[in-house]
N, C-alpha and C positions, 0 to 999 in steps of 0.2 A: 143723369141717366133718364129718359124718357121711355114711359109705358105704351106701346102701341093703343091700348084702351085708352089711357088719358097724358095729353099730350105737356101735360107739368114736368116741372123739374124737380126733380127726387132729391137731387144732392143740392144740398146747401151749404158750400162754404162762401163767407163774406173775401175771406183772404185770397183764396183761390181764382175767383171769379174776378177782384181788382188786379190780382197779376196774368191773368189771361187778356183783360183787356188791355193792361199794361204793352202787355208783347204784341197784341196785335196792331197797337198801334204804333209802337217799333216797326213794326212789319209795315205800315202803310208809309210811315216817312222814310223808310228805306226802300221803300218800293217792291218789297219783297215776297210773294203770292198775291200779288195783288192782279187780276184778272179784269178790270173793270176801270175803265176812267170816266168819272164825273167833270160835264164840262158847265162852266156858267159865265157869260163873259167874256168868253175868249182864252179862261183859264182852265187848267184841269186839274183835279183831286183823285190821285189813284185809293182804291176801295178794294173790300173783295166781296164778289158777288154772293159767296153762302151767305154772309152775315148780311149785307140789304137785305135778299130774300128770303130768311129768317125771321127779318125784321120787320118786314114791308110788303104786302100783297101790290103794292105798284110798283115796285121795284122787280119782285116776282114776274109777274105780268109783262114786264119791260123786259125781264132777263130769256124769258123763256121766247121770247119770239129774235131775239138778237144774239144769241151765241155766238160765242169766236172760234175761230179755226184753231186748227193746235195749236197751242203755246201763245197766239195770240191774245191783245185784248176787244173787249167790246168797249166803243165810245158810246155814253148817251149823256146827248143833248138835254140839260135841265134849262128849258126858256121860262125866263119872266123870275129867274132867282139870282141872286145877287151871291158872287163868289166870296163874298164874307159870311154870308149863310150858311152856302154850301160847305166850308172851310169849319164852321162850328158843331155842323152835322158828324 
């Protein structure tokens, strides 16, 4: 839970937090809420945008000038990175 005052995470569980990112990353190799495809190479890594922009003020930055239409996704172009990178991100 976050405080509008200070922008920390209140609840700490270790177990919780490994199976959240567990599912969500279920979720991206199923392709499932995933809003966003990362391309590098010619290939693509579907994502989902809260979590880049969560995580990333240039992803942010990227996400809020490229919105996708309903149900759509946004593609963005990552040039000059290598899809084994991007793949490990």
């Amino acid at each position: 839970m976050c405080s509008p005052a200070s922008p920390k995470i209140l609840y700490r569980n270790p177990r919780f937090l490994r199976l959240a990112f567990l599912q969500l990353h279920h979720q991206q190799q199923s392709d499932v809420f995933c809003d966003v495809l990362l391309q590098a190479e010619g290939e693509a890594v579907p994502a989902h945008c809260c979590i880049l922009s969560a995580c990333s003020p240039f992803f942010t930055e990227r996400l809020e000038r490229e919105r996708p239409a309903q149900g759509g996704k946004v593609v963005l172009e990552l040039g000059g990175l290598k899809i084994s990178t991007l793949r490990k991100l």
